[in-house]
C-alpha positions as CSV (number, residue, x, y, z in Angstrom):
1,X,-28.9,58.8,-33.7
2,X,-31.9,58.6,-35.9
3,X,-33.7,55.4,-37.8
4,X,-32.7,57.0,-41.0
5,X,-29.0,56.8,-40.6
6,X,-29.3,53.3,-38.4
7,X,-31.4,52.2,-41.6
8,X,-28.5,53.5,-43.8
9,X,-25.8,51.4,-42.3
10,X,-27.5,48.5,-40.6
11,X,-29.7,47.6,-43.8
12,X,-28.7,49.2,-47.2
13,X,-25.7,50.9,-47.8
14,X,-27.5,52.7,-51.4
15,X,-26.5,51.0,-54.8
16,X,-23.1,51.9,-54.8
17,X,-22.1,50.2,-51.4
18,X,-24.5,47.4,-51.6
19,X,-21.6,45.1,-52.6
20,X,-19.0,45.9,-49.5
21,X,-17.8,42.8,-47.8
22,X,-18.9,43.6,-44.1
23,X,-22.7,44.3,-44.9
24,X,-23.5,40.9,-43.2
25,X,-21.8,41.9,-39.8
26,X,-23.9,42.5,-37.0
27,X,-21.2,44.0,-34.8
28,X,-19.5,47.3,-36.2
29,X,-22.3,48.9,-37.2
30,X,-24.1,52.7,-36.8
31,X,-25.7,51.3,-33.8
32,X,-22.2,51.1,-32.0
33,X,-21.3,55.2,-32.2
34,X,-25.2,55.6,-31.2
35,X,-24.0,57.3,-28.4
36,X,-20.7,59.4,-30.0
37,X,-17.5,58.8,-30.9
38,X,-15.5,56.8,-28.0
39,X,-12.3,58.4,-26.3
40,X,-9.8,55.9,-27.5
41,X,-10.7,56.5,-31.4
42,X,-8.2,58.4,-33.7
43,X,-10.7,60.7,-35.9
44,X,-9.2,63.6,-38.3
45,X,-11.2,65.7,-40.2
46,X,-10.3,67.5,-43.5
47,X,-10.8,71.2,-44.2
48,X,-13.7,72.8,-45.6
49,X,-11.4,73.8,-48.2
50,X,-10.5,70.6,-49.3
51,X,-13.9,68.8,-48.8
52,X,-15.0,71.4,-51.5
53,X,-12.2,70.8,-53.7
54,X,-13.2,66.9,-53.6
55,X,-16.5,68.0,-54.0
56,X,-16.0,70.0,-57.2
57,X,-14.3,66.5,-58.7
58,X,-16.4,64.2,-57.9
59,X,-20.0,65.8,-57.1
60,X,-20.9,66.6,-53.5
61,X,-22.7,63.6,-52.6
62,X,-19.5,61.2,-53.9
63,X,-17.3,62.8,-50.9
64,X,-18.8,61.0,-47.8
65,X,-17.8,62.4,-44.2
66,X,-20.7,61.2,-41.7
67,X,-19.3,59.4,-38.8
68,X,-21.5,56.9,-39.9
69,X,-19.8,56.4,-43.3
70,X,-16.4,56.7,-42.0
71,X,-17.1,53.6,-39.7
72,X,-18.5,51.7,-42.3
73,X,-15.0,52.4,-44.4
74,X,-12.7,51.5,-41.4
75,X,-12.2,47.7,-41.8
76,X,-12.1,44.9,-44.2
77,X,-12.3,41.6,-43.3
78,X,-9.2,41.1,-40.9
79,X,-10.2,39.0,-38.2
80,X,-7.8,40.7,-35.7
81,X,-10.3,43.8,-36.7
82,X,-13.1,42.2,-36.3
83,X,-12.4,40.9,-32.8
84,X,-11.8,44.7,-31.9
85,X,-14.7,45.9,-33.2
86,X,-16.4,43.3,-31.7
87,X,-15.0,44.3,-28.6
88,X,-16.5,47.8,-29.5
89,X,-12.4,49.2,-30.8
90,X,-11.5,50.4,-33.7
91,X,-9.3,48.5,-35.9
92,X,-6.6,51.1,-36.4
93,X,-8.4,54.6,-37.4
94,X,-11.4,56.2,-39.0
95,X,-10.9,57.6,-42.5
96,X,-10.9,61.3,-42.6
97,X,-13.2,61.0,-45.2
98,X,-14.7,58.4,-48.1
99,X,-14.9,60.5,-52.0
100,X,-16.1,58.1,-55.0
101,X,-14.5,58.7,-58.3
102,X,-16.3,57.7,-61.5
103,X,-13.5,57.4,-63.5
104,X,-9.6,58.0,-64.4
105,X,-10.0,61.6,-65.1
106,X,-11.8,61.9,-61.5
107,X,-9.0,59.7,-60.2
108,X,-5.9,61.5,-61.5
109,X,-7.6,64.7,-59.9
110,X,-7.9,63.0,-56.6
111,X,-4.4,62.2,-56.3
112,X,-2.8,65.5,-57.6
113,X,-5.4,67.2,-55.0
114,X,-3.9,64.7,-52.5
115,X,0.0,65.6,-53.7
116,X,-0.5,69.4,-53.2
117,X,-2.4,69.4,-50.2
118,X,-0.5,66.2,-48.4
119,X,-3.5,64.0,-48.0
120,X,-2.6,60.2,-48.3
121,X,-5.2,58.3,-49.5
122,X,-6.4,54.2,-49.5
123,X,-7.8,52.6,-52.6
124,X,-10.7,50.6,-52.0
125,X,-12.7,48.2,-53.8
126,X,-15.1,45.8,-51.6
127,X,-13.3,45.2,-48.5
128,X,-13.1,41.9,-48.6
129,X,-9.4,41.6,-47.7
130,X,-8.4,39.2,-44.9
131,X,-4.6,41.2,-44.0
132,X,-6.2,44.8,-43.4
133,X,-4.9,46.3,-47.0
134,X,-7.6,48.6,-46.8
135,X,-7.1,50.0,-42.7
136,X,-6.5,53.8,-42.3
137,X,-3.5,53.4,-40.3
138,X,-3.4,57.4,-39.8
139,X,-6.7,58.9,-40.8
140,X,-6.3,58.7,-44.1
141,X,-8.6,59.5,-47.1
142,X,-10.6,56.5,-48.4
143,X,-11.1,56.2,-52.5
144,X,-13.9,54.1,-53.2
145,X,-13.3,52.6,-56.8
146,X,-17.0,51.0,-57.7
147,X,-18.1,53.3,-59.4
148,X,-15.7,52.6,-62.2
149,X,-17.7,48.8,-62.9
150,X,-18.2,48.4,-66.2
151,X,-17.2,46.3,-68.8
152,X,-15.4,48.5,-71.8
153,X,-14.5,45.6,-74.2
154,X,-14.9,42.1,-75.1
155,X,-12.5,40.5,-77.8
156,X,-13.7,37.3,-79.1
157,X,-11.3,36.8,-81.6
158,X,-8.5,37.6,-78.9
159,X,-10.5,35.9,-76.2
160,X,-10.3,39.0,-73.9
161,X,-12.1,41.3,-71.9
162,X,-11.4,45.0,-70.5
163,X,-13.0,45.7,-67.5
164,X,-13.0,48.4,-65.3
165,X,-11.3,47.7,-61.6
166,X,-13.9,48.5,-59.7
167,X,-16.7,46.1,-60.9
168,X,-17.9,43.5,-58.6
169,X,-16.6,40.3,-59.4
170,X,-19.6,38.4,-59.1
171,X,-21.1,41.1,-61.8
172,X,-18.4,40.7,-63.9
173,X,-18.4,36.6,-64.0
174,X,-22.0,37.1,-64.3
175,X,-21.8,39.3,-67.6
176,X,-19.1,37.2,-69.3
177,X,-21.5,34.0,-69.0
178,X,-24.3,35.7,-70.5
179,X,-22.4,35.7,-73.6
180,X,-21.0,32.5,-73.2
181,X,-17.9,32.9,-71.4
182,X,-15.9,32.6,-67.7
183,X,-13.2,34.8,-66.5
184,X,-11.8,31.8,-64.7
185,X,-11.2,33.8,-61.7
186,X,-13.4,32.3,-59.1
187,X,-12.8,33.1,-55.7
188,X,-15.0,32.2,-52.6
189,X,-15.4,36.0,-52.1
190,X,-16.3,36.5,-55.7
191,X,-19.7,38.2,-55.1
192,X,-18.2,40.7,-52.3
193,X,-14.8,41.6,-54.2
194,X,-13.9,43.4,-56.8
195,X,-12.1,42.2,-60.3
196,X,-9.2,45.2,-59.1
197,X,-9.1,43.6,-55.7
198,X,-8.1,40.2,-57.5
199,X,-5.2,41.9,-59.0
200,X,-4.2,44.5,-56.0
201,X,-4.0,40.7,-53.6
202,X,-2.6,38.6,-56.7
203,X,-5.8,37.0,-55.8
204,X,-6.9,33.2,-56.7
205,X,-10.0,31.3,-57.7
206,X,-11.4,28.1,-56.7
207,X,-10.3,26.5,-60.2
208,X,-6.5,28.3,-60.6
209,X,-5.4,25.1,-61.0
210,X,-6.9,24.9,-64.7
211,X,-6.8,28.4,-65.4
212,X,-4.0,30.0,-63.0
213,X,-4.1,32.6,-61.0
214,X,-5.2,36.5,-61.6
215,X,-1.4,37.4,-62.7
216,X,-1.7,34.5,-65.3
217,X,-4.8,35.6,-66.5
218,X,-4.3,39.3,-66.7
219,X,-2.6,40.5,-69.9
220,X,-3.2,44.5,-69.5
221,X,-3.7,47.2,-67.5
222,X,-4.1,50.7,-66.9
223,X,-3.2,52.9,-64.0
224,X,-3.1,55.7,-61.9
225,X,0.3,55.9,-60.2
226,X,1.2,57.7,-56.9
227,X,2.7,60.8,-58.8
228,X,-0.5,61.2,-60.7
229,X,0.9,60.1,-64.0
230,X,-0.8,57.6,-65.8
231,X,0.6,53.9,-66.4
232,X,-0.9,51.4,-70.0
233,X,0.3,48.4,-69.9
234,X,-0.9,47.3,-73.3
235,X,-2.2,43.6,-73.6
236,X,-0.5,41.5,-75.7
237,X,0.4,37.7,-75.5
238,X,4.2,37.8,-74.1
239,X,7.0,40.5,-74.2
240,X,10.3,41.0,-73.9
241,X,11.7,44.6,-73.1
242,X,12.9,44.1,-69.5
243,X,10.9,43.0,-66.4
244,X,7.3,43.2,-66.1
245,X,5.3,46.6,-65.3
246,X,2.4,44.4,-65.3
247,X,4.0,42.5,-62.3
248,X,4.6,45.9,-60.1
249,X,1.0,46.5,-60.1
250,X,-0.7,43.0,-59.5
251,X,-0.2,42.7,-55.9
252,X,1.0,45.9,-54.6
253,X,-2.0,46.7,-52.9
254,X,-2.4,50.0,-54.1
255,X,1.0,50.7,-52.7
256,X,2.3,52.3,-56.3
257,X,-1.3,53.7,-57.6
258,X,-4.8,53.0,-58.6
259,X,-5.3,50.0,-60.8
260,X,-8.3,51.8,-62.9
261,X,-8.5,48.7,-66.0
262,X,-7.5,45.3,-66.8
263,X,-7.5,43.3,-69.7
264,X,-7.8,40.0,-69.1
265,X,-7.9,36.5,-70.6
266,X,-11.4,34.7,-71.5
267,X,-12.2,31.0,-71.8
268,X,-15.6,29.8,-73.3
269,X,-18.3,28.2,-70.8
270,X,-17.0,24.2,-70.5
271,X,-19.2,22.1,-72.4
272,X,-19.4,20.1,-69.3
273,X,-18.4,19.6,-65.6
274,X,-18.8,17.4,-63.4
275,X,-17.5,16.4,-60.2
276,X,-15.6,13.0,-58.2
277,X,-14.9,12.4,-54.5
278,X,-12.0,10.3,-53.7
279,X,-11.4,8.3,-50.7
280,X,-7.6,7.8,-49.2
281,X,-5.5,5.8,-46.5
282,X,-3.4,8.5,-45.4
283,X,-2.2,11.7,-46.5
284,X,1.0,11.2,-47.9
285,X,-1.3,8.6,-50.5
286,X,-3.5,12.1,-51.5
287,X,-0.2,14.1,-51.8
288,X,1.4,11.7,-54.1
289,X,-1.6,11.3,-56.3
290,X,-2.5,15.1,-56.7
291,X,1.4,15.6,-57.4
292,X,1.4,12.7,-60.3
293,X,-1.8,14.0,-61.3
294,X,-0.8,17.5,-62.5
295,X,2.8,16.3,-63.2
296,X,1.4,14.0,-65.8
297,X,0.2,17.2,-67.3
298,X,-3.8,16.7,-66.6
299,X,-5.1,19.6,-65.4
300,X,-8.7,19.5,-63.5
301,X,-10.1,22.6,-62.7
302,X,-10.5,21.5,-58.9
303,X,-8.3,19.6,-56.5
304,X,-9.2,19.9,-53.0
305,X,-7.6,17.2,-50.5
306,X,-8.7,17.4,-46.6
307,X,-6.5,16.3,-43.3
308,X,-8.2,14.1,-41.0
309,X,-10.0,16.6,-39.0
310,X,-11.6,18.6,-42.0
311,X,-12.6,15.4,-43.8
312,X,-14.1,13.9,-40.6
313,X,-16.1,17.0,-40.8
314,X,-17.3,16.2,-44.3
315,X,-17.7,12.3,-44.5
316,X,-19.1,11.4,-41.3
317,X,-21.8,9.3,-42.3
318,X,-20.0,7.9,-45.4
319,X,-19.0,4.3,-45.0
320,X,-15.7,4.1,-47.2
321,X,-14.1,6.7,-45.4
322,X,-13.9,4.3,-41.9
323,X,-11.0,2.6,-43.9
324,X,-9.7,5.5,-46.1
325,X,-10.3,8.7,-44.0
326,X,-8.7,11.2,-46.0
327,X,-11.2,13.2,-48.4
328,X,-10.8,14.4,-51.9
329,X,-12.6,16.3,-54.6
330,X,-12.0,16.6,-58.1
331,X,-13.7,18.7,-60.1
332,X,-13.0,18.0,-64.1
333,X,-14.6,20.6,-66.8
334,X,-14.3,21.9,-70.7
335,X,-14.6,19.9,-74.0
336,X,-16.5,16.7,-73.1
337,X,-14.1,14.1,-74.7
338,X,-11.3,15.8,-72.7
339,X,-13.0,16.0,-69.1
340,X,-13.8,12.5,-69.7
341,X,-10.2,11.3,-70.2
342,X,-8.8,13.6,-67.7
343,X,-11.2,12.0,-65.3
344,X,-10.0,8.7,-66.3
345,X,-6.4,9.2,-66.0
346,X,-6.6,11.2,-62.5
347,X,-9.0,8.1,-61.2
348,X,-5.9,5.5,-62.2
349,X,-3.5,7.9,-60.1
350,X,-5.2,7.9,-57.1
351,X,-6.0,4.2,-57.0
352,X,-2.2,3.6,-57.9
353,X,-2.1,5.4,-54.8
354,X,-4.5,3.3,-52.7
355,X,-7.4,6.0,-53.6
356,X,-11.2,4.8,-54.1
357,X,-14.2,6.3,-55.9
358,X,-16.8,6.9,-53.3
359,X,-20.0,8.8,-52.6
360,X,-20.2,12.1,-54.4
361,X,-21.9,13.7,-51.6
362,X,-19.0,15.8,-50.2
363,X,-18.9,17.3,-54.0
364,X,-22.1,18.6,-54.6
365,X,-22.2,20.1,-50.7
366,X,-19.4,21.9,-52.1
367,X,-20.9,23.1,-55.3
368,X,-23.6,24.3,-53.1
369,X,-21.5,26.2,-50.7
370,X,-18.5,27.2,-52.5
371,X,-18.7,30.7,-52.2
372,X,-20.0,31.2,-48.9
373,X,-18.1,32.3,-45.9
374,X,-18.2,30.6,-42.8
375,X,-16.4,32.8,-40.3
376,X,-18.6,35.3,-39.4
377,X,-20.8,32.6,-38.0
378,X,-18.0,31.7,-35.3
379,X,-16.8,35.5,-35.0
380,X,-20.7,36.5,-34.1
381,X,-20.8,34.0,-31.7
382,X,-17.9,34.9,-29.9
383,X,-14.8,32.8,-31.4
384,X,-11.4,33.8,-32.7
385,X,-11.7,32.3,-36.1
386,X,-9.3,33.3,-38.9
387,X,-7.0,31.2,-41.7
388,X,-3.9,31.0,-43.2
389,X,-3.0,30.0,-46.3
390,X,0.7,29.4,-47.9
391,X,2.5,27.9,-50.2
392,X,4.8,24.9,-49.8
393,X,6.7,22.8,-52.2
394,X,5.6,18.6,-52.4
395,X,8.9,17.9,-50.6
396,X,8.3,20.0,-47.9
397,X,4.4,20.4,-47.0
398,X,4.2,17.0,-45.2
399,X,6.7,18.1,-42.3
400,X,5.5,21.5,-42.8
401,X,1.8,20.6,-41.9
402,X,3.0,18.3,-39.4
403,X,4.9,20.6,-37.6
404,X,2.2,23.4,-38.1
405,X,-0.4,21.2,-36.5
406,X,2.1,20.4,-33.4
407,X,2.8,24.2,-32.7
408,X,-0.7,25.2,-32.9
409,X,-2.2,22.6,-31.1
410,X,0.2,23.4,-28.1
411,X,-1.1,26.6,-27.8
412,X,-4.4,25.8,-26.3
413,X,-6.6,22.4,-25.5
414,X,-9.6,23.6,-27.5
415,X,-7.7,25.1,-30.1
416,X,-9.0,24.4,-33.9
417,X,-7.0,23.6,-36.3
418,X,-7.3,22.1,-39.7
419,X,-6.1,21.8,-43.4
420,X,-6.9,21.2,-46.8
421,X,-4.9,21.9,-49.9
422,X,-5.8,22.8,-52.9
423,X,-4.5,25.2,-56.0
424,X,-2.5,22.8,-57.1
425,X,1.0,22.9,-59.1
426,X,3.2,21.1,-60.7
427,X,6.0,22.0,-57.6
428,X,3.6,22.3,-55.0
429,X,0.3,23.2,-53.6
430,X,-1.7,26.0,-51.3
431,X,-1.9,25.0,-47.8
432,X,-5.0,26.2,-46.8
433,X,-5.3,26.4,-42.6
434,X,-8.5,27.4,-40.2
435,X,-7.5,28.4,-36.7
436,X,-10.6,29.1,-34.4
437,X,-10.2,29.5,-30.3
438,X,-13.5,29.1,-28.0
439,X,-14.9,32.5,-26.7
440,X,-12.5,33.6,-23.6
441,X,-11.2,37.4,-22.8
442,X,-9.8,39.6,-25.7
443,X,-6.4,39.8,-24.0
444,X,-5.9,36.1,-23.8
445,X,-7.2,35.2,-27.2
446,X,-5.3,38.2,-28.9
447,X,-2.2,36.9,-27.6
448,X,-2.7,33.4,-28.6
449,X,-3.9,34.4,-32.5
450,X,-0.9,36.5,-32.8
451,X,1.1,33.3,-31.4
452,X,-0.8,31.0,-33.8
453,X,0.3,33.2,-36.8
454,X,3.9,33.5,-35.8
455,X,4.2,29.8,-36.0
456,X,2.8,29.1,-39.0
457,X,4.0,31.5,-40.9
458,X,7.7,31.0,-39.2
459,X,7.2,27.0,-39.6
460,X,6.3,28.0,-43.7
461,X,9.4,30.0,-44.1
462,X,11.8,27.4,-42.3
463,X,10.6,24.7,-44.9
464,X,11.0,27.2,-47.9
465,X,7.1,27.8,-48.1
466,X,5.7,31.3,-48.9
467,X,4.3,33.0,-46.5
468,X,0.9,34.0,-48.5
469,X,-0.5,32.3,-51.9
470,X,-3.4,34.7,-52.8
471,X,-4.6,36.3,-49.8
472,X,-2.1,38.9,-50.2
473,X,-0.2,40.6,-47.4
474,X,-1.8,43.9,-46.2
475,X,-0.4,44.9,-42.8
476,X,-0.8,41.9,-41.4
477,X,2.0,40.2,-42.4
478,X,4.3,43.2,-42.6
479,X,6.4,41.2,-40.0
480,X,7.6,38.2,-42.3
481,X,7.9,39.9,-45.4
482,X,11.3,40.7,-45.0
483,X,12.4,37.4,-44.5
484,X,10.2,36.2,-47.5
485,X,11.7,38.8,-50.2
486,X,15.3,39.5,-48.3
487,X,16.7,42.1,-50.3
488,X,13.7,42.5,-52.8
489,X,12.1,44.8,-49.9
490,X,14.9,47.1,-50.2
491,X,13.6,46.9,-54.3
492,X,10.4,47.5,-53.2
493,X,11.3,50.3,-51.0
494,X,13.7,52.1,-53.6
495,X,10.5,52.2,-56.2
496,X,8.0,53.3,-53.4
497,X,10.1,56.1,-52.4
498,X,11.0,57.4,-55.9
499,X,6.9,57.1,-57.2
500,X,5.8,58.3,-54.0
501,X,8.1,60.4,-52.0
502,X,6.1,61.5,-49.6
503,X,4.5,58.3,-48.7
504,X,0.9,59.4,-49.2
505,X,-0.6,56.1,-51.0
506,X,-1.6,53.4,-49.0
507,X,1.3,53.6,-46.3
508,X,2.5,51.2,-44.2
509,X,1.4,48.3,-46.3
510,X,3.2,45.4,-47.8
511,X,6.1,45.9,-45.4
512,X,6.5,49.1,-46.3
513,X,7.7,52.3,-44.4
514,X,4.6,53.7,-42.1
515,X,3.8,57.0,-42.2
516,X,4.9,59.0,-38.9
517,X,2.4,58.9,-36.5
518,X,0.2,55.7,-37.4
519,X,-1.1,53.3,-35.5
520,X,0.6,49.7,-35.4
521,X,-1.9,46.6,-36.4
């Protein structure tokens, strides 16, 4: 293969691509398929008819099909995906081809193309999904939405903005604050997502506890459904005439159709923010205080409370943690006189609670980290690192965790496993979990993920948890769906079959019905 196309892959994927999630990955790239395409890799190719009908919609070089772009397109951020391509396997497929729309017109033309000629196609933003939303499962045809990135309106008397899905998030957040403003929707990925990908995962930021999550914040969209038709969902405050559109959309996963716009809600930069670090006894003590804290109606943008393990990690050379081991961080924001009393009232909770004000050290670390990833460190260096994160209510996330920690731990001596929580509700709180095994053979350590996951997310559902709080499903966790939703799959199934008959958008995600023929993840 030559430098040019190693150079294309390995260190700049143009303008367009520069944002995908995997750039930083130094297994899976062209330097892997240097020497052809291996035996064991399902690889379909469209027609020369068809590439040219793609091509007359979109412009000849927005319809990729170099083995080299294919790979690129052939993963997200799954773990179990990474460990196969680190193992020098596939995923699932390669896409029979990549084509980049620059807007709905181009969009709706994609699909009806697809509907005559049978092609099922993936949406894409970023690829930084963790559950494999974005995995050809049969070959299919990826659309790459970032072309579509800018923002179309901004609404300061309604506090809104209209944005088009496939602008990168970190962009978007970026553009708002330059006129004085925050989406609110802050996710640790926010620099290698997209503000569609929030909404296709019913995504969450860091600070959802203040400002909710994406389906609280979006108000509007517009779409491209599976039949080609389009879908408005005008933005207005609340309605009333039957159940939500909106809702169908945010979190399908591109299951139904293209998300191509949202409108979503705006809040003006905080006046201030600043930051405290709590230190206490146990855990049930931090439970009880983060639950009287938002019950009392205070509402700071951040609540993140550790277990031992991760906290250990965190305060090690902090003295007030010897006693009280169990770290906290508060992060409190907006109108200064506000912040100030929020802070004052959460402080009084958590030292009713046996909770002291310590070193603010763990905080700022935070700050300073909070949207970096740490797991392609482990994964480069040979570990089976991945997390979980679900939802449990304040009633049951002690024995939950508890039990969680048991199961895992008695899977493996040198297992990893630890917990913080944070997203916190009124109800309950986002149980946020970080498996990692030590580097063995793929056989042993693929059995003992999948074992991992089935106890967690079995454990979550015996104690009335959720099996997923903002990660989304994918294909993943197409095995516990049906146990989450019961009969609302059947729902789900009904609307899927009668917007998309012949299952040619995104199959086999969510739960849904595969298409014949397609590889299992």
């Amino acid at each position: 293969m030559n430098k040019r196309l190693l150079n294309y892959v390995n260190e700049s994927l143009e303008e367009e691509r520069k944002n995908m999630a995997l750039d930083e990955l130094p297994f899976g790239t062209a330097q892997d398929i240097a020497d052809g395409i291996p035996d064991d890799w399902r690889v379909t190719d469209l027609s020369d008819n068809t590439l040219v009908a793609l091509a007359d919609i979109v412009g000849e070089a927005q319809v990729l099909t170099s083995l080299e772009d294919r790979y690129a397109y052939c993963r997200d951020r799954l773990p179990y995906g990474l460990f196969r391509l680190r193992a020098g396997k596939l995923p699932a497929t390669l896409p029979a081809a990549i084509v980049r729309p620059a807007d709905a017109a181009e969009l709706t033309a994609i699909v009806k193309l697809a509907l005559r000629e049978n092609i099922a196609l993936i949406p894409f933003g970023a690829g930084s999904g963790v559950l494999g939303g974005t995995l050809p499962l049969n070959c299919e045809v990826i659309v790459d939405m970032k072309r579509m990135d800018r923002i179309l309106a901004l609404n300061e008397v309604d506090r809104t903005v209209t944005v088009q899905a496939g602008m990168n998030g970190g962009a978007f957040e970026e553009a708002l604050r330059q006129r004085g403003y925050t989406s609110g929707h802050l996710p640790q990925s926010i620099h290698m997502s997209t503000v569609g990908g929030w909404a296709a995962c019913r995504g969450a930021g860091q600070a959802s506890s203040r400002y909710g999550k994406i389906e609280d914040i979006l108000i509007g969209l517009k779409a491209v459904l599976a039949n080609g038709q389009p879908l408005e969902v005008r933005p207005v405050a609340r309605r009333a005439v039957g159940p939500s559109i909106k809702d169908m959309l945010v979190g399908s996963e591109g299951v139904f159709g293209f998300i191509t716009e949202m409108t979503l809600r705006i809040w003006r930069l905080p006046e201030v923010e600043f930051g405290m670090v709590v230190a206490f006894p146990s855990l049930q003590a931090g439970f009880d205080a983060m639950r009287d804290i938002v019950q009392s109606e205070l509402r700071p943008a951040v609540m993140r409370l550790y277990d031992a393990l991760e906290s250990q990690q965190r305060t090690a050379d902090i003295p007030e943690f010897r006693q009280t081991p169990i770290l906290c961080i508060m992060k409190f924001s907006g109108v200064r006189e506000l912040a100030e009393l929020e802070r004052r009232l959460s402080l009084q909770h958590c030292e009713t609670h046996g909770g002291r004000l310590t070193d603010p050290a763990p905080y700022h670390e935070w700050e300073e980290t909070r949207y970096k990833s740490y797991s392609i460190k482990w994964q480069t260096e040979g570990y089976y690192m991945d997390t979980i994160e679900v939802t449990g209510s304040w009633s049951g996330i002690p024995a939950m965790y508890a039990e969680m920690s048991e199961a895992v731990h008695a899977l493996h001596p040198e297992i990893h496993f630890g917990a913080h929580w944070s997203h916190i509700y009124a109800e309950g709180a986002c149980q946020y979990m970080t498996l990692r095994l030590p580097p063995m053979d793929d056989a042993t350590a693929l059995a003992l993920h999948r074992q991992a996951w089935d106890a967690v997310e079995s454990i979550c559902l015996r104690h009335g948890g959720s099996v997923a709080h903002h990660h989304g499903a994918g294909v993943f966790r197409n095995k516990w769906l049906r146990q989450e939703l019961n009969t609302g799959m059947d729902l789900l199934q009904v609307l899927k079959d009668g917007i998309d008959p012949d299952n040619l958008l995104n199959p086999g995600k969510l739960g849904l019905r595969p298409a014949a023929g397609a590889d299992t993840v």
